[in-house]
C-alpha positions in Angstrom: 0.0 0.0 0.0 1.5 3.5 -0.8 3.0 6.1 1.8 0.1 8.0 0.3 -2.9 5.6 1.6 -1.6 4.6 5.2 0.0 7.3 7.5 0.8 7.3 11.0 -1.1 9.5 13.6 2.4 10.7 15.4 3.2 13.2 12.5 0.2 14.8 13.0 -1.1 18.0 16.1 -4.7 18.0 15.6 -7.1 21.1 16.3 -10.8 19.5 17.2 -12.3 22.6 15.4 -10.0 22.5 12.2 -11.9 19.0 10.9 -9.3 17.9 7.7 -11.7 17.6 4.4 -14.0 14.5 4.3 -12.6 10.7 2.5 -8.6 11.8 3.2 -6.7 9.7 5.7 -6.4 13.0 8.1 -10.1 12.8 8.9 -9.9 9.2 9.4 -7.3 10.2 11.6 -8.9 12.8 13.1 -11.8 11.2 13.9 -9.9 8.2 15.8 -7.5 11.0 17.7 -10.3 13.3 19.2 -12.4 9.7 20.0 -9.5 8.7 22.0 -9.2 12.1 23.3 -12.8 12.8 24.4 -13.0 8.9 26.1 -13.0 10.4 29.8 -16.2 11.5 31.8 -15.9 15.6 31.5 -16.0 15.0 27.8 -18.1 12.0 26.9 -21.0 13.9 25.3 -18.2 14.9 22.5 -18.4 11.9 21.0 -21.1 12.0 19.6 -20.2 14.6 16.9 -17.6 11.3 15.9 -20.6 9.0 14.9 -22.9 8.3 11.9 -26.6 8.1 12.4 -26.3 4.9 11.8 -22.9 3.3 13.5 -22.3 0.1 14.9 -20.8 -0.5 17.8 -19.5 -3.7 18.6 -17.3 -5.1 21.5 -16.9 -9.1 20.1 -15.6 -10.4 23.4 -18.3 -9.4 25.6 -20.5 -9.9 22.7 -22.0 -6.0 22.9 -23.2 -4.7 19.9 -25.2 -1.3 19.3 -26.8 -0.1 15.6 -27.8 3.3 14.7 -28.1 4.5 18.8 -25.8 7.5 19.1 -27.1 8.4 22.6 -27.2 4.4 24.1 -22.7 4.0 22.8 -22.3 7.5 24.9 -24.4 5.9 27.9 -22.1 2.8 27.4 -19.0 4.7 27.4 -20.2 7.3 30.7 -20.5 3.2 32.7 -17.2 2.4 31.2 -16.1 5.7 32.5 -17.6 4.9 36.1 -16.9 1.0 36.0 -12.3 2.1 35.6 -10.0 3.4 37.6 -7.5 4.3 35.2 -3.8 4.2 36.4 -2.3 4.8 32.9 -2.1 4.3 29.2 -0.2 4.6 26.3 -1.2 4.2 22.6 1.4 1.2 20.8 0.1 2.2 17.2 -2.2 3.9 15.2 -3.0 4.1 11.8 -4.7 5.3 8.7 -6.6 4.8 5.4 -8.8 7.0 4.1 -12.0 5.0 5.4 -10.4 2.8 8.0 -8.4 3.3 11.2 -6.9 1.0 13.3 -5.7 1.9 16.9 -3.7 -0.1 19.4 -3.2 0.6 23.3 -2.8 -0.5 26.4 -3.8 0.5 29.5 -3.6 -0.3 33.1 -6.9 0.0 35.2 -8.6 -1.2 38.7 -12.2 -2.5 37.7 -14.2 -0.8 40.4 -17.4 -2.3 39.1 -19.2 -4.6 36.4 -21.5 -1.7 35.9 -19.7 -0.8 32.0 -18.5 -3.9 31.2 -21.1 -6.8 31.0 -19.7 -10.2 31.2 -16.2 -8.5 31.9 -13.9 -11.8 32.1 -11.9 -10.9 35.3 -13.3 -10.4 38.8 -14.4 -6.6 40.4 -11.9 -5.0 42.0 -9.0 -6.7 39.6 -6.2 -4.5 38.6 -6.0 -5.2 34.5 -3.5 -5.0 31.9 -5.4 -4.3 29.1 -4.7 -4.4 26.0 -7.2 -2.2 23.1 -7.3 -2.9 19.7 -10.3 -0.6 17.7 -10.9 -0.8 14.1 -12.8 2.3 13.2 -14.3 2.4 9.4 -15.0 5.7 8.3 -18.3 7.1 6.3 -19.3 10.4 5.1 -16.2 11.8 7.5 -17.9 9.9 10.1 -17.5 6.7 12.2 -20.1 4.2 10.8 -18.5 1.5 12.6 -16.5 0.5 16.0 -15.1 -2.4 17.0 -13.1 -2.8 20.1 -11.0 -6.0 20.9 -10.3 -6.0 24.7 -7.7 -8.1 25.8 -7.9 -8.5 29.6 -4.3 -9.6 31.6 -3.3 -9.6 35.0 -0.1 -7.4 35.4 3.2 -8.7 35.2 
């Protein structure tokens, strides 16, 4: 695939009011930075300006899945939000075509409840390493489509 077609998010400094034009792999990477960015509680509401009417939202290993409810993915993410205590993350990887992004990170949290993550795979009050993997497709300079791959670890 050319240096044209997949980029890397680390040569980029976004501006969340300066949206790059629709169908280039700077929205697509746009859109997956200020999602990331806007994952916390004070700015959950954000995220809705990410989606497509009609997105999907899928979490396979907990077998969640949302279609075309905007307002039921943010209520997801605001119990995520309540469910983590988050120690720290870091992102291993991220990029870009112009209608796909792929992300991975890792992050290190204390599940304080099962409240945001049904059929979570590790007991409340576990510390996790956790490994995220999300595959955003892009349409219309939107995200029509989630899927997060959670990987759940004890800490080394």
């Amino acid at each position: 695939m050319s240096e044209q077609l997949v980029q890397a998010a680390h040569v980029y400094d976004w501006d969340e009011h300066v949206k790059p034009p629709i169908g280039t792999v700077e929205r697509a990477l746009w859109l997956a930075h200020w999602h990331m960015e806007w994952e916390n509680p004070e700015q959950l509401d954000k995220l809705a300006e990410l989606y497509h009417p009609d997105v999907e939202w899928e979490t396979p290993g907990r077998r969640i899945y949302q279609k075309g409810n905007v307002p039921k993915i943010i209520e997801n993410y605001r119990a995520i939000c309540d469910s983590l205590e988050f120690i720290s993350a870091r992102r291993v990887d991220r990029f870009a075509t112009p209608d796909r992004v792929f992300d991975d990170s890792e992050a290190l949290v204390k599940l304080v409840s099962g409240h945001g993550f049904p059929n979570h795979p590790m007991p409340v009050g576990s510390l996790v390493d956790m490994r995220i993997v999300h595959s955003f497709h892009i349409k219309d300079g939107l995200i029509i489509r989630e899927n997060s791959y959670e990987l759940w670890r004890k800490p080394v």
